[in-house]
Residue frames as a rotation matrix with the C-alpha (Angstrom) as fourth column:
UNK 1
0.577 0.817 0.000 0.00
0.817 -0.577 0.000 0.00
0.000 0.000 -1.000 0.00
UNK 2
-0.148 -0.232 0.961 1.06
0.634 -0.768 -0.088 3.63
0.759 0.597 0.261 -1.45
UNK 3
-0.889 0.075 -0.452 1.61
0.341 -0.553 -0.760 6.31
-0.307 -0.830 0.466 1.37
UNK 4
-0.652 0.728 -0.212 -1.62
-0.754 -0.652 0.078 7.84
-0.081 0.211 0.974 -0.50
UNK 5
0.040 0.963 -0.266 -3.70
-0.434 0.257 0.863 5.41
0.900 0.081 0.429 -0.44
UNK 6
-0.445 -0.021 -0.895 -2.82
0.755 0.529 -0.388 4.44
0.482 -0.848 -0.220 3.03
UNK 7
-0.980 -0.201 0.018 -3.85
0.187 -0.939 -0.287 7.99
0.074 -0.278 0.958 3.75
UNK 8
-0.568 0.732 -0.376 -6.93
-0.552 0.000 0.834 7.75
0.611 0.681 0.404 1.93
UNK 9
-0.246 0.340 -0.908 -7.82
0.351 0.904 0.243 4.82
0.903 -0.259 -0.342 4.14
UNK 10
-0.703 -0.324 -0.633 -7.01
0.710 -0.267 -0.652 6.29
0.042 -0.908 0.417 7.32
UNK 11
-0.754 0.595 0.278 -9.19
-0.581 -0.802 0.140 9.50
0.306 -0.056 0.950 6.17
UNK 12
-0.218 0.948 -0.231 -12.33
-0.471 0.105 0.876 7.16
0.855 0.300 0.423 5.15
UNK 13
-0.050 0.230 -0.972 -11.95
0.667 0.732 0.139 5.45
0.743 -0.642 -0.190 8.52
UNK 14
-0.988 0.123 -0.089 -11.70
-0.052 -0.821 -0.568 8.77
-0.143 -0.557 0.818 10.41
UNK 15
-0.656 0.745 -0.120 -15.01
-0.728 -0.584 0.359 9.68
0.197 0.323 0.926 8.38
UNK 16
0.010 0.865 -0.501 -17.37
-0.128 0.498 0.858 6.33
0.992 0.056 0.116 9.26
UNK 17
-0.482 -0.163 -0.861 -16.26
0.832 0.222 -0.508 6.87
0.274 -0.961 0.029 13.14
UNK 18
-0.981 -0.105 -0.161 -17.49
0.124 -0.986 -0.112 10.07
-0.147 -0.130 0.981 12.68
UNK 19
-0.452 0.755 -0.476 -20.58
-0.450 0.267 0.852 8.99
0.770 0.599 0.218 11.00
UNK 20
-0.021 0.647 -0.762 -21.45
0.653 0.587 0.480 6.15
0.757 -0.487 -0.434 13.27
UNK 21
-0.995 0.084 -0.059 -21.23
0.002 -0.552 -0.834 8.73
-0.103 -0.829 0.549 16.20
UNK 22
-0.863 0.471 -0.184 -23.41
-0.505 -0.792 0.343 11.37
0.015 0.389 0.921 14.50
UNK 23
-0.152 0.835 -0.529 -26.06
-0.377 0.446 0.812 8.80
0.914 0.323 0.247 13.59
UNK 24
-0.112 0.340 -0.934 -26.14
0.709 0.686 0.165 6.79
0.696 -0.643 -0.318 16.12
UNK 25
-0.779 -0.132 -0.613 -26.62
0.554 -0.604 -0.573 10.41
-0.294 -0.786 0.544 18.48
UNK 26
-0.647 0.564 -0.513 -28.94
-0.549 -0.812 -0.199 12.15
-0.529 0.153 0.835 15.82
UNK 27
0.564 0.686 0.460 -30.36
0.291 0.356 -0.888 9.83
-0.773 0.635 0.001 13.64
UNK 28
-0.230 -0.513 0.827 -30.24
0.905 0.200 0.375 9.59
-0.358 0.835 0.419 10.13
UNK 29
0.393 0.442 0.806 -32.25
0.703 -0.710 0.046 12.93
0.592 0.549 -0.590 9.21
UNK 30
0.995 -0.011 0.099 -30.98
-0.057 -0.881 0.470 15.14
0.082 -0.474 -0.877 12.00
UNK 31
0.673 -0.613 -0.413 -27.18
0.310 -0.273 0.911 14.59
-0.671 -0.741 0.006 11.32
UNK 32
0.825 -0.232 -0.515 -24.92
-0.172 -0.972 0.161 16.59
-0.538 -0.044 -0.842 10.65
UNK 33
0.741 -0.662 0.111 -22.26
0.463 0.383 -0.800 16.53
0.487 0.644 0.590 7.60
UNK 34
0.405 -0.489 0.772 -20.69
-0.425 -0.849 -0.314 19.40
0.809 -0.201 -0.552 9.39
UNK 35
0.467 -0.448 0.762 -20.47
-0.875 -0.113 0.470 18.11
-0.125 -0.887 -0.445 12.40
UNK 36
0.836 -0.370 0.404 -19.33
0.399 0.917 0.015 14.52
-0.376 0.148 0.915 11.36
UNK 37
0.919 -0.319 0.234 -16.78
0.196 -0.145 -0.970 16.50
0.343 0.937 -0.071 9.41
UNK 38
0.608 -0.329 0.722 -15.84
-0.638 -0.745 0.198 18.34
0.473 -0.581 -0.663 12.14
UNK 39
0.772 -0.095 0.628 -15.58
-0.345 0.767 0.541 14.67
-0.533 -0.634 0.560 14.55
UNK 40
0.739 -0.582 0.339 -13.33
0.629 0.416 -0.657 13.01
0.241 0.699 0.673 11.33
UNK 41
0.281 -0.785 -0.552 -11.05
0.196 -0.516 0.834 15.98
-0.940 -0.342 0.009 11.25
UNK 42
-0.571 -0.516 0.639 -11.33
0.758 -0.032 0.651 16.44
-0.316 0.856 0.409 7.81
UNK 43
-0.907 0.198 -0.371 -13.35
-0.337 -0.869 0.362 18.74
-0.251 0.454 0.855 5.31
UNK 44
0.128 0.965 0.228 -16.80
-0.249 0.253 -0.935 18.26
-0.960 0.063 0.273 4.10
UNK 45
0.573 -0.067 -0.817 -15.72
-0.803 0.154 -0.576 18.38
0.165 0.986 0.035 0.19
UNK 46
-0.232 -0.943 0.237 -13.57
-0.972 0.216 -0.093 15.55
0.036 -0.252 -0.967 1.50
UNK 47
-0.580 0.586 0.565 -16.35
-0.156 0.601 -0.784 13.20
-0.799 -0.543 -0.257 3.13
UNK 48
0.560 0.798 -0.221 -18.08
-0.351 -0.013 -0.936 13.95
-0.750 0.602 0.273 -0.39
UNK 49
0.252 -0.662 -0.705 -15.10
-0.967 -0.204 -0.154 12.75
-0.042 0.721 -0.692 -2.16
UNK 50
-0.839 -0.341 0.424 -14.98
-0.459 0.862 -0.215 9.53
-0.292 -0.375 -0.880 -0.46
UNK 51
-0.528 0.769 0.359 -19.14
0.672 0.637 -0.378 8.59
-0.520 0.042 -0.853 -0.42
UNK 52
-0.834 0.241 0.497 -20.30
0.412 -0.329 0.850 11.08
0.368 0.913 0.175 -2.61
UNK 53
0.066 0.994 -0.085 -24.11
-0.429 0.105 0.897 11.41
0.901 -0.023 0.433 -0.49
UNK 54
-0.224 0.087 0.971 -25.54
-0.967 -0.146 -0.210 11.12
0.123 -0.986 0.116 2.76
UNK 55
0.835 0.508 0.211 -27.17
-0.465 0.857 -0.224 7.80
-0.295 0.089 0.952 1.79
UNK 56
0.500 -0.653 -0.570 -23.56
-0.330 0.465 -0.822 6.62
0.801 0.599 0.017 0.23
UNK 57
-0.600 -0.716 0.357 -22.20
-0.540 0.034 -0.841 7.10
0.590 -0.697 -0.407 3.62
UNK 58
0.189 0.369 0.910 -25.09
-0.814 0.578 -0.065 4.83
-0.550 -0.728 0.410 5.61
UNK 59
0.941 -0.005 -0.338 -24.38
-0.137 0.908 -0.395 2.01
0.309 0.418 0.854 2.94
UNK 60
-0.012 -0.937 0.350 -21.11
-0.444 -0.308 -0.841 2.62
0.896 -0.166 -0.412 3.74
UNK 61
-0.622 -0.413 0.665 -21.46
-0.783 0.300 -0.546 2.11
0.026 -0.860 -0.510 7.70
UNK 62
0.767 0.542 -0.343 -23.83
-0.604 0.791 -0.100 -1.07
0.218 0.284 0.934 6.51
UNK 63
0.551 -0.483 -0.680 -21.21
-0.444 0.521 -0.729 -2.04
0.706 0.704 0.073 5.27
UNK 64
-0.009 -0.469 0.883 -19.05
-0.631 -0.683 -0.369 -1.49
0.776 -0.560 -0.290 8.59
UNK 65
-0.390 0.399 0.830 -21.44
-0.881 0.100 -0.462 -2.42
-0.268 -0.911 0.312 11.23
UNK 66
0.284 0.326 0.902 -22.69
-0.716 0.697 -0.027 -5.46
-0.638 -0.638 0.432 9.37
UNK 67
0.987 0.068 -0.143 -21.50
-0.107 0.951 -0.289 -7.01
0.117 0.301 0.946 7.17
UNK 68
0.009 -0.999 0.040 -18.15
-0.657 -0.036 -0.753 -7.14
0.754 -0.019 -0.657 8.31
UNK 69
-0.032 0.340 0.940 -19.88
-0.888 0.421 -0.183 -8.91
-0.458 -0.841 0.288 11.15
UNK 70
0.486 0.727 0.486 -21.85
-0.369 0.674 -0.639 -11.40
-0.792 0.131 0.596 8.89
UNK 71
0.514 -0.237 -0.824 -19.74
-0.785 0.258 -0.564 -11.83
0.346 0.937 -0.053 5.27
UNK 72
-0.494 -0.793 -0.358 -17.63
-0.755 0.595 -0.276 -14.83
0.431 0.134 -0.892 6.21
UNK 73
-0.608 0.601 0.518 -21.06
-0.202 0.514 -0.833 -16.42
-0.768 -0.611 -0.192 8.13
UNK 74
-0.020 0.992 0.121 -23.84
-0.122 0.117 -0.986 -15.80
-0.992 -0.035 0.119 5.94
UNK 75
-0.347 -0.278 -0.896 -21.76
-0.824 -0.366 0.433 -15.30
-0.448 0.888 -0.102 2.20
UNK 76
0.817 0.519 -0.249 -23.73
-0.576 0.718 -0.392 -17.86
-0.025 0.464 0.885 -0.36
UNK 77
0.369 -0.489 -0.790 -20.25
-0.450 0.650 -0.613 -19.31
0.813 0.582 0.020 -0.74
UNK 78
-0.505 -0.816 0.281 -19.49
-0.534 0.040 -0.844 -19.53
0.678 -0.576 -0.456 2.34
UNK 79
-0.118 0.449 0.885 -22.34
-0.798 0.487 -0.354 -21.80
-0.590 -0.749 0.301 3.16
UNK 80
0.610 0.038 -0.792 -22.00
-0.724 0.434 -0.536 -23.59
0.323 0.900 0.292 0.35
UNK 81
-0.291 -0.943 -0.163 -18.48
-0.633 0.318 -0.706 -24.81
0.717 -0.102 -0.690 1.34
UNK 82
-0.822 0.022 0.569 -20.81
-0.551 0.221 -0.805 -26.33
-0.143 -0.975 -0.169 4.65
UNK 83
-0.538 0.143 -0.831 -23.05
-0.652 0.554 0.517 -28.86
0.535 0.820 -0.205 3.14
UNK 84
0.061 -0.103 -0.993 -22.31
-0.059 0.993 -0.107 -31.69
0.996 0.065 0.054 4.06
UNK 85
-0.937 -0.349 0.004 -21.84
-0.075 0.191 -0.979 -30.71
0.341 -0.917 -0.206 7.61
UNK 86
-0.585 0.603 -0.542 -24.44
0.739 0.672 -0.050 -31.74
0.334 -0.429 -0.839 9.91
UNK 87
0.114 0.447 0.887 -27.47
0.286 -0.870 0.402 -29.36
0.951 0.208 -0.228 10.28
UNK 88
0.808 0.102 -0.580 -27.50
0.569 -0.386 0.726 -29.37
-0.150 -0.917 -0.370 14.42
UNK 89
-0.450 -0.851 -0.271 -23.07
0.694 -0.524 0.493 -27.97
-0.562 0.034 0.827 13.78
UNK 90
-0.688 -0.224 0.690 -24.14
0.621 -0.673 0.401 -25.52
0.375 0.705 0.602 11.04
UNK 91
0.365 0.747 0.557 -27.60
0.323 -0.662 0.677 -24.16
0.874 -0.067 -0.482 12.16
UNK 92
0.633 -0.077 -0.771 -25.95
0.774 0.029 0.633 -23.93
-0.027 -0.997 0.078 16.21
UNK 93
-0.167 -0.986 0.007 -23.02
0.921 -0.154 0.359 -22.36
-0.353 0.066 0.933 14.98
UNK 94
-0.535 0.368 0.760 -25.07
0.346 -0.726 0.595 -19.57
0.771 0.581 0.261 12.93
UNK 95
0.739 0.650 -0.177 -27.41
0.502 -0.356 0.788 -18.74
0.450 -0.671 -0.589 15.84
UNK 96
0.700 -0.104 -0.706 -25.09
0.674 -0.233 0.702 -18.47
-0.237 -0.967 -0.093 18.06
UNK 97
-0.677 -0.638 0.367 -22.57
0.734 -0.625 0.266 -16.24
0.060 0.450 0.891 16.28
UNK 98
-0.342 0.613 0.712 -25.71
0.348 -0.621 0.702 -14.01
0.873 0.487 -0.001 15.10
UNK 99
0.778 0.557 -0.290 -26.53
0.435 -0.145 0.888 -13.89
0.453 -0.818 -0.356 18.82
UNK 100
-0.035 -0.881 -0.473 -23.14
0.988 0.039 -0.147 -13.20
0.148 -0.472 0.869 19.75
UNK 101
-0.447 -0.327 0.832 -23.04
0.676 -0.733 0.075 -9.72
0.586 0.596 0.549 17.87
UNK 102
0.007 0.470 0.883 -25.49
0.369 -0.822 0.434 -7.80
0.930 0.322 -0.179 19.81
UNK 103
0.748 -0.397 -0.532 -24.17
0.658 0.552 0.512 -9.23
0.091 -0.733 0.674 23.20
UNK 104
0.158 -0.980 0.118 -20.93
0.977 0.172 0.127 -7.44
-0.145 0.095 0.985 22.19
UNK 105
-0.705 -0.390 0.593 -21.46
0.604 -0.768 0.212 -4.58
0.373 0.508 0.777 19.95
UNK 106
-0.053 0.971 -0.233 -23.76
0.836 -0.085 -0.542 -1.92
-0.546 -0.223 -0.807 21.23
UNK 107
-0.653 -0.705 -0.277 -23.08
0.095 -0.439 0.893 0.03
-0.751 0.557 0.354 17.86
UNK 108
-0.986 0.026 -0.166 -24.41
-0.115 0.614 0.781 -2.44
0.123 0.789 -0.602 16.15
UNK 109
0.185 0.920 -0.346 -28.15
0.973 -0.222 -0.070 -2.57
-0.141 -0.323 -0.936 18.37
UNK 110
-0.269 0.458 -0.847 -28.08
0.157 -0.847 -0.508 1.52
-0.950 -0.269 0.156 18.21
UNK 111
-0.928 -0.072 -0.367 -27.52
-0.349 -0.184 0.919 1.14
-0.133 0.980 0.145 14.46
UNK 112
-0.810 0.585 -0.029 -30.62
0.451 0.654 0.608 -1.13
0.375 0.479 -0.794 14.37
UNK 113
0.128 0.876 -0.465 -33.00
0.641 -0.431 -0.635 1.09
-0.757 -0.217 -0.616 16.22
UNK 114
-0.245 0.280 -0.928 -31.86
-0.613 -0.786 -0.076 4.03
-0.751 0.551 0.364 13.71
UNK 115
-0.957 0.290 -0.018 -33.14
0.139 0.512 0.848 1.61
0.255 0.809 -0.530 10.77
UNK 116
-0.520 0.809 -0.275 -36.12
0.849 0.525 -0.061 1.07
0.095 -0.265 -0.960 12.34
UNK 117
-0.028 0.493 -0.870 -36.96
0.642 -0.659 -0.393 4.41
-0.767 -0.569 -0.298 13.71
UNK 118
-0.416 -0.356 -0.837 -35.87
-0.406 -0.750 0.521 6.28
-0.814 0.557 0.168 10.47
UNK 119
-0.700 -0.131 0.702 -37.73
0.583 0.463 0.668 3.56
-0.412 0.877 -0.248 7.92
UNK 120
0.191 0.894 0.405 -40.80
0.848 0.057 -0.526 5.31
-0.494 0.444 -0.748 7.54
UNK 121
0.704 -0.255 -0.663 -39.44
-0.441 -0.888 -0.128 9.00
-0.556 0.382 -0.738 6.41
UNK 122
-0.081 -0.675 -0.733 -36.66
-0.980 -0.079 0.182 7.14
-0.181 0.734 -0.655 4.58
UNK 123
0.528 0.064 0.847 -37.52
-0.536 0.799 0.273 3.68
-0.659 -0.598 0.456 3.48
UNK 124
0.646 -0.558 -0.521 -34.58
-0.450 0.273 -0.850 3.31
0.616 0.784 -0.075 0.85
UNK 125
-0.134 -0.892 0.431 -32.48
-0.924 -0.045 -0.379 3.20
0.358 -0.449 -0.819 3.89
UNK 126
0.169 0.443 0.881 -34.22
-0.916 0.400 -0.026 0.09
-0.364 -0.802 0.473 5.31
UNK 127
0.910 0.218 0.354 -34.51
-0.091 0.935 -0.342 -1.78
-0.405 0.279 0.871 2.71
UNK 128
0.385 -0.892 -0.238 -30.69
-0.776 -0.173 -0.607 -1.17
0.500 0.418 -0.758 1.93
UNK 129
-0.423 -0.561 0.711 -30.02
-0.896 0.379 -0.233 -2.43
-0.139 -0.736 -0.663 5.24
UNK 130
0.644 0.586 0.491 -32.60
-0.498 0.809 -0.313 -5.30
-0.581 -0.043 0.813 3.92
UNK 131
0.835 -0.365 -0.411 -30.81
-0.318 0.290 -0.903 -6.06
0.449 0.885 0.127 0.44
UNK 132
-0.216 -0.953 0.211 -27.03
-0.897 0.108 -0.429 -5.92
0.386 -0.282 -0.878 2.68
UNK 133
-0.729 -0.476 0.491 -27.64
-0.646 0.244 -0.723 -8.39
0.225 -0.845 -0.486 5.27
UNK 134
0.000 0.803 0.596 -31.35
-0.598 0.477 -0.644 -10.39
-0.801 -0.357 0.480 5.72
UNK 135
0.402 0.235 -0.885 -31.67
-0.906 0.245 -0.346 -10.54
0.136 0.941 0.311 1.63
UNK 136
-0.065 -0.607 -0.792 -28.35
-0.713 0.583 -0.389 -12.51
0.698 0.539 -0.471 1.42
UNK 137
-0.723 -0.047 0.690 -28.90
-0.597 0.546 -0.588 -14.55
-0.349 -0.837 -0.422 4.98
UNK 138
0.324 0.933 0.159 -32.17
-0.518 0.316 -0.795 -15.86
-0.791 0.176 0.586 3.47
UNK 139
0.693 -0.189 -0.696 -30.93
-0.664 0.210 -0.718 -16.65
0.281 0.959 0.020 -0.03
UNK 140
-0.136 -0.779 -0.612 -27.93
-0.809 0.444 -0.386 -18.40
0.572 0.442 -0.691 1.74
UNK 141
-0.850 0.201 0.487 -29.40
-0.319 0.538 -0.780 -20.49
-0.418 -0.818 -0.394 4.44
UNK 142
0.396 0.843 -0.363 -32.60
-0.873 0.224 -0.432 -21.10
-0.283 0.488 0.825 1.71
UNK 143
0.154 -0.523 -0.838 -29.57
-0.752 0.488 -0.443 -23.19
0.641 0.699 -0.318 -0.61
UNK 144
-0.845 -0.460 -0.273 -28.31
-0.255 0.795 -0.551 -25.23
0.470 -0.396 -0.789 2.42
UNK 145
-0.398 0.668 0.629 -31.89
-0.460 0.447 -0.767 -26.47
-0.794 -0.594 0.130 3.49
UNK 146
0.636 0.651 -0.414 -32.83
-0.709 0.280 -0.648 -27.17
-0.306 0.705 0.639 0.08
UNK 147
0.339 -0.851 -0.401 -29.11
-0.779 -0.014 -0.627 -28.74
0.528 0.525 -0.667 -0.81
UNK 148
-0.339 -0.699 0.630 -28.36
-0.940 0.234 -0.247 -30.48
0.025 -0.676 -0.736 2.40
UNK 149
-0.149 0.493 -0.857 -28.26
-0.540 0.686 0.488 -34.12
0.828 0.536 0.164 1.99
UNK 150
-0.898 0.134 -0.420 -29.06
0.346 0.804 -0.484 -34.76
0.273 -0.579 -0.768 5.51
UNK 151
-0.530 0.846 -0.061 -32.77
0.363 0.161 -0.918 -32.97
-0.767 -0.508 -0.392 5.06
UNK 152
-0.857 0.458 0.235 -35.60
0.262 -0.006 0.965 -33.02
0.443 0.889 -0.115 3.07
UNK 153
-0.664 0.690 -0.290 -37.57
0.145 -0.262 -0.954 -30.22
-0.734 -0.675 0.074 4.45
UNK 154
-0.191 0.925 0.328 -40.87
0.864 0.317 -0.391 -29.77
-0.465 0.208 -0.860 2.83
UNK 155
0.742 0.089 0.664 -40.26
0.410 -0.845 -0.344 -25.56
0.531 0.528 -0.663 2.11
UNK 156
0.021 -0.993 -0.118 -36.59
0.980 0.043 -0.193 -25.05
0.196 -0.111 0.974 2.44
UNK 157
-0.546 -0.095 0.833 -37.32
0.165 -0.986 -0.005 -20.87
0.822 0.135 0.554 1.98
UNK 158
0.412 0.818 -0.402 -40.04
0.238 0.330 0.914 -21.22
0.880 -0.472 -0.059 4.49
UNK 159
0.857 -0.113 -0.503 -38.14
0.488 0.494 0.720 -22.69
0.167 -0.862 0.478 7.15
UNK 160
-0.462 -0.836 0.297 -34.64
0.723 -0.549 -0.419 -20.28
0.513 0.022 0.858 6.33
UNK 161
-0.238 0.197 0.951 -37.14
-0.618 -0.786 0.008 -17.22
0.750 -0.586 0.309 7.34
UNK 162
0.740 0.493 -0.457 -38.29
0.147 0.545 0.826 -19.31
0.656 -0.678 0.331 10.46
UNK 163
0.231 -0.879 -0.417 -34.76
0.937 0.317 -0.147 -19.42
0.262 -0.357 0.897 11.37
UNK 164
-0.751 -0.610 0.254 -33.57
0.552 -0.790 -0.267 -16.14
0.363 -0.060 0.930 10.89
UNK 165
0.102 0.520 0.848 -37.08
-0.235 -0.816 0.528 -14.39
0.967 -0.253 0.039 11.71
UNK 166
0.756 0.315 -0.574 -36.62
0.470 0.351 0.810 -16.05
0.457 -0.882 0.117 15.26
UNK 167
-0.060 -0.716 -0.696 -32.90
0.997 -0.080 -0.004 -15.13
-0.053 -0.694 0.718 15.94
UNK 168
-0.678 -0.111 0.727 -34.04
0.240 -0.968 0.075 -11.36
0.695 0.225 0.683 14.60
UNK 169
0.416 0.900 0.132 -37.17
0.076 -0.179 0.981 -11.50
0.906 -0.398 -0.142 16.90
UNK 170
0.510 -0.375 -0.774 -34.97
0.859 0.185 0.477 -12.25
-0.036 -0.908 0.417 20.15
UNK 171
-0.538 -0.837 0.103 -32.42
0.804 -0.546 -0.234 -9.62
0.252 -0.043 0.967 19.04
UNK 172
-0.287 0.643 0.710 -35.20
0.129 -0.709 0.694 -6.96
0.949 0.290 0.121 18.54
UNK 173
0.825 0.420 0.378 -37.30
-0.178 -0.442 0.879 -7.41
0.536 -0.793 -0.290 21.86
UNK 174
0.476 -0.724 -0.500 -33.97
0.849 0.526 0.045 -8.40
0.230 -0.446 0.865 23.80
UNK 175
-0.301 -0.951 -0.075 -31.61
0.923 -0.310 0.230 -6.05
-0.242 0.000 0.970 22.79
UNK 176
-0.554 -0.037 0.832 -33.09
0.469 -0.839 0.275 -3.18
0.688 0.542 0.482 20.58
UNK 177
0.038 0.996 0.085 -36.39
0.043 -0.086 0.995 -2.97
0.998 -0.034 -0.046 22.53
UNK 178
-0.701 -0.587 0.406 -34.38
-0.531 0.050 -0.846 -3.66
0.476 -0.808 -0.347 26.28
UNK 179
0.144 0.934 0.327 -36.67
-0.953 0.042 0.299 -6.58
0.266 -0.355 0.896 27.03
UNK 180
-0.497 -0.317 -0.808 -34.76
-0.114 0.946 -0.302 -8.97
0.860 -0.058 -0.507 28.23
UNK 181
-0.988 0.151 -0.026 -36.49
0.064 0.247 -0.967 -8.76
-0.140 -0.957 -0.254 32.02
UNK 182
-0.124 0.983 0.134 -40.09
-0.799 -0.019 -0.601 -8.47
-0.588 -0.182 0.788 30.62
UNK 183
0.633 0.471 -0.615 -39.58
-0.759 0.535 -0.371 -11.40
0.154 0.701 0.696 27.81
UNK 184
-0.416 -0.782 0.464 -36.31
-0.686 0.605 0.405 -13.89
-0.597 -0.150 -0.788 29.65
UNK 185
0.991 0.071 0.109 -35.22
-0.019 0.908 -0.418 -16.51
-0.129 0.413 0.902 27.40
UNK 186
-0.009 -0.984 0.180 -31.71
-0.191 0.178 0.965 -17.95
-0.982 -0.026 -0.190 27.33
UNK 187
-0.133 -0.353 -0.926 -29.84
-0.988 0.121 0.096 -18.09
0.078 0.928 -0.365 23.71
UNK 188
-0.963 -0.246 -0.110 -29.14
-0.268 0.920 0.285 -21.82
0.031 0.304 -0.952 24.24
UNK 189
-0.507 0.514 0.692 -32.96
0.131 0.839 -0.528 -22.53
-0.852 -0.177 -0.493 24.66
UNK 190
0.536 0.369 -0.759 -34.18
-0.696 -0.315 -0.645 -20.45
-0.477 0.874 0.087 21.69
UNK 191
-0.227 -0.738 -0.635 -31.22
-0.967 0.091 0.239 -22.41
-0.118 0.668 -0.734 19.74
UNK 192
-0.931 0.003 0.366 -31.74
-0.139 0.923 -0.360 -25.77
-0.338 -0.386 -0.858 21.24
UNK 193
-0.052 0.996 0.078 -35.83
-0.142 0.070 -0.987 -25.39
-0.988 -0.062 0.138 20.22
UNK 194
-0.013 -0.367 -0.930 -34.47
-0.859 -0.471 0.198 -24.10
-0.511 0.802 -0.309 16.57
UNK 195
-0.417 -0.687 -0.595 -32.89
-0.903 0.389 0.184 -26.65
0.105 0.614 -0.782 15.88
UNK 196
-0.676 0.439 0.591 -35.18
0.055 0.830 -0.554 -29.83
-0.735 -0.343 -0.586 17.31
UNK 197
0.135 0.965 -0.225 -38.02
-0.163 -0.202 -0.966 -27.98
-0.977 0.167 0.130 15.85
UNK 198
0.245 -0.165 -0.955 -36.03
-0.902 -0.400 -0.162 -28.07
-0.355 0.902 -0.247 11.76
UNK 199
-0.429 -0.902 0.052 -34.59
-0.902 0.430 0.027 -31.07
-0.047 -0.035 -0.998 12.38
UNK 200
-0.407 0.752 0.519 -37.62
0.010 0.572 -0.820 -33.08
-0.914 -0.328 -0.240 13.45
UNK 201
0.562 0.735 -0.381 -39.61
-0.431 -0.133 -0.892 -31.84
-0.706 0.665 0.242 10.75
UNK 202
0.798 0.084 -0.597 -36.89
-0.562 -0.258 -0.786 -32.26
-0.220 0.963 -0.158 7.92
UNK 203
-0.384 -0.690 0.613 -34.38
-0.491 0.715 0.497 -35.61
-0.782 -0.110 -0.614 8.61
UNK 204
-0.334 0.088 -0.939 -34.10
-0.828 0.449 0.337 -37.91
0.451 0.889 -0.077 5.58
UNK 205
0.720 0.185 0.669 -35.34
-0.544 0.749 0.378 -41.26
-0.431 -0.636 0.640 6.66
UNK 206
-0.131 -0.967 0.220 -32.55
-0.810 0.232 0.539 -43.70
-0.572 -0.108 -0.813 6.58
């Protein structure tokens, strides 16, 4: 890497710390190029040089906040490569990662309330954050229920949103919603239910 484009880097990573502040303090409509500019240390014509558009720069901290999380979990190829492995190892192993994240990051849960809270005045932004990160979780967890030659579930798409609408439902009233003391459930029994409940239904008979 070129002292300039190590620069370059260094700016655009100033400029989505800045960002995720801003947003995650104002929201998407009330913040502030200026003041994100200000947080970065750089210029505004700068921050427009890099993402071009407020909306370039939330795909941008998509990009950031999740799928840097999720691209080596949820990437079509990267379930692909996981066949053959037994569903209880693959489907446990996905939950509990995906469960891991919001446990950890609380970036990542402020980022998801501004989706939510910001879809109806802007719902390009939602369904970005759909297209980044559900779209491709669905599409790749659809292939390995339909693919996997230990099951022969009955509606392979079906049963992918089952999956994923459960571990998003837990994250939501858990985490986004702060409801773990009015809704308690433990990760390992939500998982443990998951996975009886897919399994049961969709084993090959022998």
């Amino acid at each position: 890497m070129t002292a300039a484009s190590s620069c370059s880097s260094d700016k655009r990573d100033a400029i989505l710390e800045g960002a995720i502040a801003e947003f995650l303090k104002q929201g998407y409509a009330a913040a502030s190029m200026d003041r994100i500019a200000s947080t970065a240390g750089v210029s505004k014509a700068t921050i427009y040089s890099h993402f071009q558009s407020k909306d370039r720069l939330f795909i941008a901290i998509v990009d950031r906040l999740v799928l840097s999380k999720f691209a080596d979990l949820l990437a079509p190829e990267q379930v692909t490569q996981h066949l053959n492995d037994p569903p209880e190892q693959l489907l446990r192993h996905l939950a509990s990662t995906m469960l891991q994240v919001p446990r950890q990051d609380p970036e990542y849960v402020g980022f998801i309330r501004i989706v939510i809270a910001e879809s109806e005045r802007f719902p390009d932004l939602a369904q970005t954050f759909l297209r980044e990160l559900p779209a491709i979780a669905l599409e790749s967890l659809s292939h390995y229920f339909t693919h996997c030659p230990h099951l022969a579930l009955p509606d392979p798409e079906a049963t992918a949103r089952i999956f994923l609408g459960a571990i998003a439902h837990y994250i939501i009233t858990q985490y986004v919603l702060y409801g773990a003391d009015i809704l308690p459930l433990t990760e390992t029994r939500l998982i443990d239910t998951l996975i009886a409940m897919i399994t049961a239904s969709g084993a090959k008979p022998l």
